[in-house]
TORMARMAR-516325 format. One record per atom (N, C-alpha, C): residue in one letter; atom name; x, y, z. Coordinates in nm, 3 decimals. Example, Ala and Ser with C-alpha at 12.3 -4.5 7.8 and 13.67 -1.06 7.14 Angstrom:
2
   resn   name         X         Y         Z
      a      N     1.319    -0.569     0.780
      a     CA     1.230    -0.450     0.780
      a      C     1.320    -0.330     0.780
      s      N     1.285    -0.225     0.708
      s     CA     1.367    -0.106     0.714
      s      C     1.290     0.003     0.787
//
This chain:
211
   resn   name         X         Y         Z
      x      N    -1.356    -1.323     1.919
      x     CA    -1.269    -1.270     1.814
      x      C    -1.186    -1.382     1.753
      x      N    -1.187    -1.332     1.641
      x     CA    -1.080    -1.495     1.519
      x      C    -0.944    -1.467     1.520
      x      N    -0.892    -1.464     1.390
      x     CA    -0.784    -1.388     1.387
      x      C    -0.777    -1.265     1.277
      x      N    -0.644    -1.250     1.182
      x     CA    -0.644    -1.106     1.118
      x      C    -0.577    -1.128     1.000
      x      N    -0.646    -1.076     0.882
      x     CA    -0.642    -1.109     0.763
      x      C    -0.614    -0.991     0.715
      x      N    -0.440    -0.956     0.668
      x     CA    -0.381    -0.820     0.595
      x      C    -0.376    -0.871     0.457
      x      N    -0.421    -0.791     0.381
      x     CA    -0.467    -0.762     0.232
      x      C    -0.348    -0.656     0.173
      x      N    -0.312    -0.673     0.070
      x     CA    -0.174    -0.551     0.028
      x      C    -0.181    -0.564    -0.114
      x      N    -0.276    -0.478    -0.224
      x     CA    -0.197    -0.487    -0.285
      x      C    -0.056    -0.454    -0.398
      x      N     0.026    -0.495    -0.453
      x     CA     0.101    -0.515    -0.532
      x      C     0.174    -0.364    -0.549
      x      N     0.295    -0.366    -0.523
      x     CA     0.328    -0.196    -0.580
      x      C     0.313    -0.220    -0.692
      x      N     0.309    -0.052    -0.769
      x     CA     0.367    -0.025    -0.928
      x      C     0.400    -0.111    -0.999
      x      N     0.338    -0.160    -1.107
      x     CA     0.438    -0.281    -1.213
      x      C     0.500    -0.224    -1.315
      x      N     0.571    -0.209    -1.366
      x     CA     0.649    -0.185    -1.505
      x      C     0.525    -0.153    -1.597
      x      N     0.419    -0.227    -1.622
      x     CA     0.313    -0.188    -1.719
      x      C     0.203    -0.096    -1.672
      x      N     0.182    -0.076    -1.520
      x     CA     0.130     0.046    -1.465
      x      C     0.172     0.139    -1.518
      x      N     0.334     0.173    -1.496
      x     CA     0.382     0.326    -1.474
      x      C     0.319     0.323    -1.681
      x      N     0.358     0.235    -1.750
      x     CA     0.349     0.226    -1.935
      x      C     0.162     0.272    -1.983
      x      N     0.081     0.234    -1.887
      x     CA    -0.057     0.278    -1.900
      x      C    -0.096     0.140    -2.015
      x      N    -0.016     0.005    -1.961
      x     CA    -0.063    -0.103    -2.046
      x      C    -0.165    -0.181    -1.962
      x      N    -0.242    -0.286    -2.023
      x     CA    -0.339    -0.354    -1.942
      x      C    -0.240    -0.469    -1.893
      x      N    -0.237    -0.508    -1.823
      x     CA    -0.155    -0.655    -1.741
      x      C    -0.204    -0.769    -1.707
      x      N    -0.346    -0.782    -1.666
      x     CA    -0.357    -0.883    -1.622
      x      C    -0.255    -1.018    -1.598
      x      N    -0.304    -1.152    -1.647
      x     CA    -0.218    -1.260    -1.629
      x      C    -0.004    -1.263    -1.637
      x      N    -0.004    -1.132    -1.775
      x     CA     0.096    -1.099    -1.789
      x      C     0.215    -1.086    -1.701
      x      N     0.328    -1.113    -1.686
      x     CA     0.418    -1.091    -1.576
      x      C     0.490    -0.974    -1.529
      x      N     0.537    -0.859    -1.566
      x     CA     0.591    -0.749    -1.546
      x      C     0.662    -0.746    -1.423
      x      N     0.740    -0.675    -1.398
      x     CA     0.817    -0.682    -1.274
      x      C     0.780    -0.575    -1.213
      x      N     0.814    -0.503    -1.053
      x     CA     0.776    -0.410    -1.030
      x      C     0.917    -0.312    -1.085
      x      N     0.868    -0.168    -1.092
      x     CA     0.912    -0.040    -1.110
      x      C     0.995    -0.007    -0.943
      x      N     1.072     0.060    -0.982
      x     CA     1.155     0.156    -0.834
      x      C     1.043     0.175    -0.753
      x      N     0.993     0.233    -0.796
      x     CA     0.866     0.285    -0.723
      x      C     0.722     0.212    -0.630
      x      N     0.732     0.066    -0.754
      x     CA     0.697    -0.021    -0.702
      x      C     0.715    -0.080    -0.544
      x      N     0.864    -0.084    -0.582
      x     CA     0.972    -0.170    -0.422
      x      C     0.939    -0.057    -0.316
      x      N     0.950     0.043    -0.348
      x     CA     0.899     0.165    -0.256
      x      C     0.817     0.190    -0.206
      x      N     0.671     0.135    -0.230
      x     CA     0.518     0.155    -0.189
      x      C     0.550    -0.011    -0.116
      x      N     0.583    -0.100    -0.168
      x     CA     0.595    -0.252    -0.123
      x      C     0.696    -0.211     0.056
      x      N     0.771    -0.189     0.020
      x     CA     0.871    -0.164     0.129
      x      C     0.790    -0.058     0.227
      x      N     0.709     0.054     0.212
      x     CA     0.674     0.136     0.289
      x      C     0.466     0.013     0.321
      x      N     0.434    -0.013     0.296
      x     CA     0.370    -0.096     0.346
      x      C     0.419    -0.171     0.419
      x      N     0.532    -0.261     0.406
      x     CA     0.588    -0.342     0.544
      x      C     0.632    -0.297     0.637
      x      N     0.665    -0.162     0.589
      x     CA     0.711    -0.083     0.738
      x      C     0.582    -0.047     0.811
      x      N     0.483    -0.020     0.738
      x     CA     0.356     0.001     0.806
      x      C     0.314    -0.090     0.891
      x      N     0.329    -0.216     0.897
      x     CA     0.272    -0.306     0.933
      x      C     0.410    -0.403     1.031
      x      N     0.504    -0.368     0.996
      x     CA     0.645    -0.408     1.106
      x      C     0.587    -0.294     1.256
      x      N     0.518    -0.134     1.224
      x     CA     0.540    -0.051     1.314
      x      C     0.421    -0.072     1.398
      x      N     0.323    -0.144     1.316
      x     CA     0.216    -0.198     1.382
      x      C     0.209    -0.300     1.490
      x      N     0.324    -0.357     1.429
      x     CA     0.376    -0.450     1.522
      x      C     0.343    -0.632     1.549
      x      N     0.283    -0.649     1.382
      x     CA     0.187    -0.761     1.346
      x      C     0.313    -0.844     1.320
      x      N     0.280    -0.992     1.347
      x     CA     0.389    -1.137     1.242
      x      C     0.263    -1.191     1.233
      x      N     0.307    -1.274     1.123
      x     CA     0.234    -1.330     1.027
      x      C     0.254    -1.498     1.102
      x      N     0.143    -1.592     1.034
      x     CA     0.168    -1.756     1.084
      x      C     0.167    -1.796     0.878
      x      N     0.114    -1.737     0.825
      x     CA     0.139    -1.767     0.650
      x      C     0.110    -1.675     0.600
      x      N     0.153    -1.666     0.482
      x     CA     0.147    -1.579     0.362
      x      C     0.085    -1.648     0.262
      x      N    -0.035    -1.578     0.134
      x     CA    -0.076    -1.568     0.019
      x      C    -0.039    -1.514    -0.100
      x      N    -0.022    -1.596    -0.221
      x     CA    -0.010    -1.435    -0.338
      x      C    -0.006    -1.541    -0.454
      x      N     0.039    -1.456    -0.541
      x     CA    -0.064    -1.520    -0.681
      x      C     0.073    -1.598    -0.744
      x      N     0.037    -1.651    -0.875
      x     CA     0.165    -1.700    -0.966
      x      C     0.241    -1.559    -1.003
      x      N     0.191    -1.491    -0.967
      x     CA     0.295    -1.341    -1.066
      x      C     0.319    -1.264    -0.990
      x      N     0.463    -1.236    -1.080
      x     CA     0.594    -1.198    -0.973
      x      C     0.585    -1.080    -0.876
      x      N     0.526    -1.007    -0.977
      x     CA     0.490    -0.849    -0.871
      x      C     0.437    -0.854    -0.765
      x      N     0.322    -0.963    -0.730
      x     CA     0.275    -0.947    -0.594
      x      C     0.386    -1.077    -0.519
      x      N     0.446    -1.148    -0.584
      x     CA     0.516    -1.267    -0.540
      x      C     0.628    -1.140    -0.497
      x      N     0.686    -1.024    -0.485
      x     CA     0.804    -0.947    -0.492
      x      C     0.760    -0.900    -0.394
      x      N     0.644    -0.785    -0.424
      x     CA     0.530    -0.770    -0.298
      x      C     0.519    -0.822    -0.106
      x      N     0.527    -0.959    -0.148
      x     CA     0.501    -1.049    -0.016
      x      C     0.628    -1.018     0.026
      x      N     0.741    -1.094    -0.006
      x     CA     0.869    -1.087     0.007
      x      C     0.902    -0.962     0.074
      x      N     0.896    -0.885     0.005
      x     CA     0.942    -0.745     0.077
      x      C     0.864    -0.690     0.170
      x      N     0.772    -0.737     0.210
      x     CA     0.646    -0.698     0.298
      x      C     0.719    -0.812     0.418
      x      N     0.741    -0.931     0.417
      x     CA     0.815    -0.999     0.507
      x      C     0.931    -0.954     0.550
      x      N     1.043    -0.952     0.445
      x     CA     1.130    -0.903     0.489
      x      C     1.126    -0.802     0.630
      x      N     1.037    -0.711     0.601
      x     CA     1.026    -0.579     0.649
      x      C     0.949    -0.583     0.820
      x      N     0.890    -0.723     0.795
      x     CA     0.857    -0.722     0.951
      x      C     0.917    -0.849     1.024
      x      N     1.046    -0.878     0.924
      x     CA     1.153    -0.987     1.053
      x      C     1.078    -1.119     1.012
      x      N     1.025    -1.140     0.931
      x     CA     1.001    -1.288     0.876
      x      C     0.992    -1.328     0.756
      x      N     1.138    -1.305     0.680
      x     CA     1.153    -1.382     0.529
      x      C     1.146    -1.486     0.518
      x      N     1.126    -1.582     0.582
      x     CA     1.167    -1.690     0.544
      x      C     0.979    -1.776     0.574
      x      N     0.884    -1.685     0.663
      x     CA     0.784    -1.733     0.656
      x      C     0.726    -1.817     0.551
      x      N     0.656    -1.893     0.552
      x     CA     0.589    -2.018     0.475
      x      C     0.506    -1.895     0.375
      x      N     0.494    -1.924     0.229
      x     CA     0.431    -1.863     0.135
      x      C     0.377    -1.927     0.058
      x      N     0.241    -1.947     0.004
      x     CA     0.181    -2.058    -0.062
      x      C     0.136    -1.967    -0.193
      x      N     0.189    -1.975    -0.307
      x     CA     0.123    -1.941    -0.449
      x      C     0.035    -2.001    -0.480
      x      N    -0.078    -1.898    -0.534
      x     CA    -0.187    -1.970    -0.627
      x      C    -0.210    -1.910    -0.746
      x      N    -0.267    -1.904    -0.846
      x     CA    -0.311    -1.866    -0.954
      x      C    -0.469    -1.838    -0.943
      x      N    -0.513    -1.875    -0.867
      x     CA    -0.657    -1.818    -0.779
      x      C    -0.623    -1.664    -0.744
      x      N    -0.491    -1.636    -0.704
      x     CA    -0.536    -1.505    -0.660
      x      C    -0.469    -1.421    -0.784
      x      N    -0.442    -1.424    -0.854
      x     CA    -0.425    -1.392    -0.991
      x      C    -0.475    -1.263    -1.016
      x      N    -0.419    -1.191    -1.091
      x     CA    -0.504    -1.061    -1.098
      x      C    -0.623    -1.103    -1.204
      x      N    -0.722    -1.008    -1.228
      x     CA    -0.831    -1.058    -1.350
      x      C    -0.731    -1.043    -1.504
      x      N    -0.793    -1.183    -1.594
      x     CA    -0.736    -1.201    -1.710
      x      C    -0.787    -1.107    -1.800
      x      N    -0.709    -1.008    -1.846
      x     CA    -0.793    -0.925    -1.959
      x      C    -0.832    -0.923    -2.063
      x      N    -0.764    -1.117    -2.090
      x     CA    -0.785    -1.117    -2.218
      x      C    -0.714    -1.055    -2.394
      x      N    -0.760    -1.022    -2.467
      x     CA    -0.692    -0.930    -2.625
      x      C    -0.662    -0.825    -2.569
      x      N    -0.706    -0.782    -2.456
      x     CA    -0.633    -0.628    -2.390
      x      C    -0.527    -0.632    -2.333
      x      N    -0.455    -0.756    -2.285
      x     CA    -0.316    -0.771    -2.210
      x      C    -0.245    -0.727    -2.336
      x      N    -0.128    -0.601    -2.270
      x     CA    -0.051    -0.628    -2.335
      x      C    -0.071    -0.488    -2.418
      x      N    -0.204    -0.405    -2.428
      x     CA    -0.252    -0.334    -2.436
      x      C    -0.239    -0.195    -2.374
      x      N    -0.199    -0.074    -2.452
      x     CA    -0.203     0.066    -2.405
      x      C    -0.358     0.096    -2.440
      x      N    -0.374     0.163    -2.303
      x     CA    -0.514     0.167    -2.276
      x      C    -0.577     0.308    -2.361
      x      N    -0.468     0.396    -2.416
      x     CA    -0.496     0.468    -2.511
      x      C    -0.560     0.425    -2.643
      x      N    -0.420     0.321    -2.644
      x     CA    -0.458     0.267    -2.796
      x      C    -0.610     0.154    -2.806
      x      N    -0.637     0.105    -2.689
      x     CA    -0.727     0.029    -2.698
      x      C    -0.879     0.122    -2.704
      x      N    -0.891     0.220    -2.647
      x     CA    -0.978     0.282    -2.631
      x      C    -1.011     0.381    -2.800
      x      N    -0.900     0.328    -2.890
      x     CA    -0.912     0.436    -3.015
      x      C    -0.918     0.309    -3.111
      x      N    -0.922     0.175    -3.061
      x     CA    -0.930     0.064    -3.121
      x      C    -1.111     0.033    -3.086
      x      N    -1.130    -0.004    -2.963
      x     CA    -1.294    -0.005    -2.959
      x      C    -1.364     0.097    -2.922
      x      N    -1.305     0.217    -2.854
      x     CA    -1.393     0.323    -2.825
      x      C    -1.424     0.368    -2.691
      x      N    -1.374     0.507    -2.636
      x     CA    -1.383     0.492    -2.535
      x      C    -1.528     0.434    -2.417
      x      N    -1.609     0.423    -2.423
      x     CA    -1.718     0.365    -2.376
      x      C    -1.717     0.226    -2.394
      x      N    -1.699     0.150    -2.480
      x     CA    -1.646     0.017    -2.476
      x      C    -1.563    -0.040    -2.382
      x      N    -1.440     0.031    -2.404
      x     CA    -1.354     0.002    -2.279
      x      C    -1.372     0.026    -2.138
      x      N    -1.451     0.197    -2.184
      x     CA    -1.453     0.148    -1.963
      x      C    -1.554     0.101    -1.923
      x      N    -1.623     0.026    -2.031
      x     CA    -1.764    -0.105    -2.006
      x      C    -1.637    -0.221    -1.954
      x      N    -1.558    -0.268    -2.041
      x     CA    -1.503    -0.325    -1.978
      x      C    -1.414    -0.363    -1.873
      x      N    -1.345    -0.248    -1.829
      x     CA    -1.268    -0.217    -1.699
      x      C    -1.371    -0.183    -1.593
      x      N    -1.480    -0.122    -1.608
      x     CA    -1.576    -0.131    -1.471
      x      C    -1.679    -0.148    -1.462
      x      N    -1.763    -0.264    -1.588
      x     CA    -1.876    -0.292    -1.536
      x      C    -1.819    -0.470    -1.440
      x      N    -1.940    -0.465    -1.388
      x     CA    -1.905    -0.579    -1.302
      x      C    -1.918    -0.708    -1.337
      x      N    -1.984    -0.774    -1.467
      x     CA    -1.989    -0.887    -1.508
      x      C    -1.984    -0.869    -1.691
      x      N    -1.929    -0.807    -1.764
      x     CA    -1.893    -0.811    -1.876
      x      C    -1.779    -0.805    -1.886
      x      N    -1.709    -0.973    -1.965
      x     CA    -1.533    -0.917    -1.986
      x      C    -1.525    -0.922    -2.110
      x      N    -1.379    -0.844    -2.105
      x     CA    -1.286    -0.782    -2.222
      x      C    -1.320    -0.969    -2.325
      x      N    -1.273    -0.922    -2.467
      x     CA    -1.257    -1.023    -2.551
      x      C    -1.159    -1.131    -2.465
      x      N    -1.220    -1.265    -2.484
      x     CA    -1.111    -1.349    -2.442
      x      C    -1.067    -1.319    -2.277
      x      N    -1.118    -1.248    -2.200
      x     CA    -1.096    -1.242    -2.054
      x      C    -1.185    -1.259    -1.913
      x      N    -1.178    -1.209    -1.868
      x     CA    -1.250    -1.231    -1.748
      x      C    -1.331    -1.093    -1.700
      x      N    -1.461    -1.060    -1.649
      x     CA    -1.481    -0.990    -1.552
      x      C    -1.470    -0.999    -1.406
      x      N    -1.477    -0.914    -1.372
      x     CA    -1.475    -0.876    -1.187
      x      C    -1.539    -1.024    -1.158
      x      N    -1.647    -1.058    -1.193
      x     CA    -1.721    -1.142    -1.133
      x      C    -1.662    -1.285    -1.199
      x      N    -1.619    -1.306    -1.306
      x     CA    -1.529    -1.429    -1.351
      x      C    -1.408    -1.427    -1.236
      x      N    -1.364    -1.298    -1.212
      x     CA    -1.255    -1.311    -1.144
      x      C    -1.292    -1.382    -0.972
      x      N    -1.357    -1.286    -0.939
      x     CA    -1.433    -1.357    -0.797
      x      C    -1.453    -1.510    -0.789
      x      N    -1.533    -1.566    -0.903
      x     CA    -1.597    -1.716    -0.939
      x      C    -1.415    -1.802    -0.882
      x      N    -1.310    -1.735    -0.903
      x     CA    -1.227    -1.819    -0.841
      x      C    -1.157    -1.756    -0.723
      x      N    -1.142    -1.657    -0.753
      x     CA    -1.129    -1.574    -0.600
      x      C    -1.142    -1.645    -0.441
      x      N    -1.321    -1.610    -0.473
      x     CA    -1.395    -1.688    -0.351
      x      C    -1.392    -1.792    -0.316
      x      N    -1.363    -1.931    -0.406
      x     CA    -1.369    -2.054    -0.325
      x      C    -1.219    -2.109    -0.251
      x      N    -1.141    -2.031    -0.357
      x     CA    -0.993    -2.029    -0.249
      x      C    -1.032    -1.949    -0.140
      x      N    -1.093    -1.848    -0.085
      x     CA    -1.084    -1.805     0.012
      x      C    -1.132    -1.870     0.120
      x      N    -1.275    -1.930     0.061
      x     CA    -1.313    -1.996     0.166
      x      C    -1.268    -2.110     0.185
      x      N    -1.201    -2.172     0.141
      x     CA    -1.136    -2.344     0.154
      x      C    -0.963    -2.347     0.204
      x      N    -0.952    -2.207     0.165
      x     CA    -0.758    -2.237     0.145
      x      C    -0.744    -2.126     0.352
      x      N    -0.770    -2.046     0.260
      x     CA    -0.752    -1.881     0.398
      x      C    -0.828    -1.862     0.472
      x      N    -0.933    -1.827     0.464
      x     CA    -1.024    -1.830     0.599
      x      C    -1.028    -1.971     0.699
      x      N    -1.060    -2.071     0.693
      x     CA    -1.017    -2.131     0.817
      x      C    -0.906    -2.119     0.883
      x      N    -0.784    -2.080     0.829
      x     CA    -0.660    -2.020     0.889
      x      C    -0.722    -1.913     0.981
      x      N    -0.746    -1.822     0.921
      x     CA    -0.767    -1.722     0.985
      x      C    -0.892    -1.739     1.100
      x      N    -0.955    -1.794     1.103
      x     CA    -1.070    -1.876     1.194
      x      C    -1.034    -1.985     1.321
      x      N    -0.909    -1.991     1.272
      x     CA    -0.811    -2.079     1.368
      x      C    -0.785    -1.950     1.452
      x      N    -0.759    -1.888     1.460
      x     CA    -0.672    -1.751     1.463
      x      C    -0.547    -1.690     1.437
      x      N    -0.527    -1.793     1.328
      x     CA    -0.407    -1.746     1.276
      x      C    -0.441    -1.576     1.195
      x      N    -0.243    -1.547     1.186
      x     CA    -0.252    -1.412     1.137
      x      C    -0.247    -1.403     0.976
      x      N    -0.278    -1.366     0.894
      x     CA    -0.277    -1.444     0.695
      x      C    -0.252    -1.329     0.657
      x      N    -0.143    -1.304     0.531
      x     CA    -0.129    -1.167     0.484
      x      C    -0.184    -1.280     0.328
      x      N    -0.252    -1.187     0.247
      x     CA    -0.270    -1.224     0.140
      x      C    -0.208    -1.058     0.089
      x      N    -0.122    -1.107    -0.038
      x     CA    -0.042    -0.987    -0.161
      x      C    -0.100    -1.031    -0.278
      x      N    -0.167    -0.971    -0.353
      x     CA    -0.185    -1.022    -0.424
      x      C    -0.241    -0.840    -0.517
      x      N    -0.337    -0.895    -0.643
      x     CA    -0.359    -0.772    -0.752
      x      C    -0.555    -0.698    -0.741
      x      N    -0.487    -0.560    -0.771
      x     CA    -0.626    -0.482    -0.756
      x      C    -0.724    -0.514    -0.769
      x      N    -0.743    -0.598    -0.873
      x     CA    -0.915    -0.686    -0.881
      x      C    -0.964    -0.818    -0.840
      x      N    -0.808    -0.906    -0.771
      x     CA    -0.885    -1.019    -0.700
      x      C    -0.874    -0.918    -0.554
      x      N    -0.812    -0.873    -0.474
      x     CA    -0.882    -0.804    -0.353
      x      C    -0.962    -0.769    -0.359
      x      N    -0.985    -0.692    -0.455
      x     CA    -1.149    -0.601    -0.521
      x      C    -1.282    -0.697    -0.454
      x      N    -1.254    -0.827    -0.511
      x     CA    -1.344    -0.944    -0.532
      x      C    -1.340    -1.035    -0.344
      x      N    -1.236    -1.018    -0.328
      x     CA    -1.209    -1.025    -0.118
      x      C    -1.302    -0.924    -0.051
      x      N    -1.224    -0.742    -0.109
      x     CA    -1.300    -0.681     0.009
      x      C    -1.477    -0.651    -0.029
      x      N    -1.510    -0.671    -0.170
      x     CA    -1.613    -0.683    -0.135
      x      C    -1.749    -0.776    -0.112
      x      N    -1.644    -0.921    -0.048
      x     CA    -1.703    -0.995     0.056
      x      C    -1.718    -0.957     0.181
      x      N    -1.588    -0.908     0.242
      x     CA    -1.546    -0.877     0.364
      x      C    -1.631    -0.730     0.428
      x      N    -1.626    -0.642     0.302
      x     CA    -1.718    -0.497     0.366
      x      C    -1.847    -0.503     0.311
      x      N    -1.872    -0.616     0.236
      x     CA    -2.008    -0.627     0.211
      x      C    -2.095    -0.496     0.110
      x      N    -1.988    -0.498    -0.042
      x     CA    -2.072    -0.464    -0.080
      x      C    -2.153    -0.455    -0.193
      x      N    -2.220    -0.372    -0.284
      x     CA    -2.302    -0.423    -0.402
      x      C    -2.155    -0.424    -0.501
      x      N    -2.286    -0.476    -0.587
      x     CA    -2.146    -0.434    -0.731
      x      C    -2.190    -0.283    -0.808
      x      N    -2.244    -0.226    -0.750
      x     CA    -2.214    -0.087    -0.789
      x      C    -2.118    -0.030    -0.706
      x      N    -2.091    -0.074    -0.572
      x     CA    -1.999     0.043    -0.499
      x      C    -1.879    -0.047    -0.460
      x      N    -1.908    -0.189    -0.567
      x     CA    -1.730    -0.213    -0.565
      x      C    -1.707    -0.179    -0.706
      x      N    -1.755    -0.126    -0.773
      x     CA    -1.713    -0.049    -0.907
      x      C    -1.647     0.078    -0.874
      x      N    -1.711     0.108    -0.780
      x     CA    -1.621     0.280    -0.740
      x      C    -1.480     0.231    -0.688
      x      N    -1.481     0.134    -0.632
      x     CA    -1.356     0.118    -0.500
      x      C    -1.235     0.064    -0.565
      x      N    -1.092     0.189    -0.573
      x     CA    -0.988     0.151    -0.610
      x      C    -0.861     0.114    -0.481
      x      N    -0.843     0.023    -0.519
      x     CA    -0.698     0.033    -0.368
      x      C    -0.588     0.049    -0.406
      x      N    -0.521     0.130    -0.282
      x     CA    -0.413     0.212    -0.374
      x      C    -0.272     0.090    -0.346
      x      N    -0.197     0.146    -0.412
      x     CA    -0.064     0.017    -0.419
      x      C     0.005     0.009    -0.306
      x      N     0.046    -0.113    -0.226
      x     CA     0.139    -0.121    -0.142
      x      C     0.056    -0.083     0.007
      x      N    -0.084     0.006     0.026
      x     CA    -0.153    -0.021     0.142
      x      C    -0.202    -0.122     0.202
      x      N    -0.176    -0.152     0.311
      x     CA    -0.203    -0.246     0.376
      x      C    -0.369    -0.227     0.461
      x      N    -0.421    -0.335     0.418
      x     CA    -0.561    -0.325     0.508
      x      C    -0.556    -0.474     0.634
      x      N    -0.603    -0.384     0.720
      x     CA    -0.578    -0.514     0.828
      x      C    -0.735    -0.529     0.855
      x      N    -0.737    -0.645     0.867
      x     CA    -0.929    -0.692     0.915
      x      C    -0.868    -0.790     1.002
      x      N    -0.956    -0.745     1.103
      x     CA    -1.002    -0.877     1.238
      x      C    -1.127    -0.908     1.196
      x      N    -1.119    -1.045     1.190
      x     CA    -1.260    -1.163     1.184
      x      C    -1.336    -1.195     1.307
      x      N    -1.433    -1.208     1.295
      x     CA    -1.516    -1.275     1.444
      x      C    -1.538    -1.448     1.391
      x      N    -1.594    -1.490     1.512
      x     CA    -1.565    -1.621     1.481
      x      C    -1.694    -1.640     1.419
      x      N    -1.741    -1.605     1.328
      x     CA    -1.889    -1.624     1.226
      x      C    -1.820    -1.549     1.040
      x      N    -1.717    -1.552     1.071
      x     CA    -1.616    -1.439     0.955
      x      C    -1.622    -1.343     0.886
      x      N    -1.752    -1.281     0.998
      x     CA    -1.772    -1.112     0.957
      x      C    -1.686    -1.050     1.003
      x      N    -1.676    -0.956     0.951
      x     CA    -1.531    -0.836     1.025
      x      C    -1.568    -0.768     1.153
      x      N    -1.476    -0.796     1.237
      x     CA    -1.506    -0.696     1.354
      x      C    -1.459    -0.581     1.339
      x      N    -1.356    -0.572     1.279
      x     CA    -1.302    -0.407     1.263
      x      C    -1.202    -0.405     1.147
      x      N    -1.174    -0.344     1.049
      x     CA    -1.079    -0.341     0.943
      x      C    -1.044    -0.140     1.006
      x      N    -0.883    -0.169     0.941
      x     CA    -0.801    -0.087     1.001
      x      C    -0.708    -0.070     0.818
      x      N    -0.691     0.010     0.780
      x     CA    -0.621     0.083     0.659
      x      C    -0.472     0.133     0.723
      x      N    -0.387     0.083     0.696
      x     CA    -0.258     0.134     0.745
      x      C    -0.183     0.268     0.660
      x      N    -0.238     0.403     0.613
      x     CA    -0.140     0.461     0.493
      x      C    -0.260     0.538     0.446
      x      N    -0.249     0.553     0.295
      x     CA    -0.303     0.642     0.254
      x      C    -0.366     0.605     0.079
      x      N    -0.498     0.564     0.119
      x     CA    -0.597     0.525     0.054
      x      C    -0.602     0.649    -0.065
      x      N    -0.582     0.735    -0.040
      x     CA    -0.627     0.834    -0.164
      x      C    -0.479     0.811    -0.306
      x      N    -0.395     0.769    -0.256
      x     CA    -0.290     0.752    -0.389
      x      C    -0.331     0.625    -0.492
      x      N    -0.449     0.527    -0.467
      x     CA    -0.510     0.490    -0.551
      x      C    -0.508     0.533    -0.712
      x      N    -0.479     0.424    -0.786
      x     CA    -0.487     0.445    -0.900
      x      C    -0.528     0.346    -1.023
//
């Protein structure tokens, strides 16, 4: 056995609760946000896990995210390394975007070509699989040997670079990581074996508030 790699991401952002697209964009989290953030660290304080480092992107929401997820299990002050690798996917002319209005701008079928097929992006952005193309080599160069050490790694970070993690980690196509939404502020815990397949992933909460 390796060690254990917790995945969380991001409560509520200000442009969630608005039904705008966000990507790269910064937004802060919502009340509600700190609330799913805070009840994930309690999940994982009751679990009874500490961390040896922390992950999360240039933007603030999951950078708020970590923080309060530390706080919550007695180690604020833990070591936290930002990247822009873990970045949520860039959406491109859609940041910034009400997903109403965009969908009466190109059409609804256009758009949810672009929110869930797996390698076509928005004007000027990224798909799932652009997003992965940087995803993955931070994972394997930056976090997984940590975690192969056996250290414990929380990565916080946004819905579509985890997207692009767990479906390395559960292994799966890109049709049935098109289905798979994670809901805000759940914490997924995976133990690694020492070959960095999963020995067991563990969901702390409640997967169905996905959105």
């Amino acid at each position: 056995m390796s060690g254990t790699l917790v995945l969380v991401r991001h409560g509520q952002s200000e442009w969630n609760l608005k039904n705008l697209f966000t990507g790269w964009r910064d937004p802060g989290l919502t009340e509600l946000g700190v609330q799913e953030a805070n009840a994930g660290g309690k999940a994982l304080a009751d679990y009874g896990i500490k961390f040896d480092v922390a992950y999360t992107s240039a933007l603030s929401r999951a950078q708020k995210t970590c923080q309060i997820v530390l706080d919550n299990v007695g180690q604020p002050n833990l070591e936290t390394i930002r990247d822009e690798a873990l970045n949520e996917r860039d959406y491109g002319d859609l940041s910034g975007l009400n997903k109403d209005d965009a969908r009466a701008k190109w059409g609804e079928e256009q758009v949810h070509v672009w929110r869930r097929s797996y390698d076509v992006p928005p004007p000027g952005g990224e798909s799932l699989r652009d997003t992965g193309a940087r995803v993955w080599p931070y994972y394997m160069t930056e976090i997984l040997p940590r975690v192969l050490r056996g250290e414990t790694v929380l990565v916080a970070a946004h819905g579509n670079s985890l997207r692009a993690l767990v479906m390395v980690l559960d292994r799966l196509s890109k049709e049935e990581i098109l289905k798979l939404n994670l809901a805000t502020g759940v914490p997924m815990v995976y133990k690694l074996k020492a070959d960095s397949t999963v020995a067991s992933k563990e969901v702390l909460g409640d997967m169905s508030g996905a959105h």
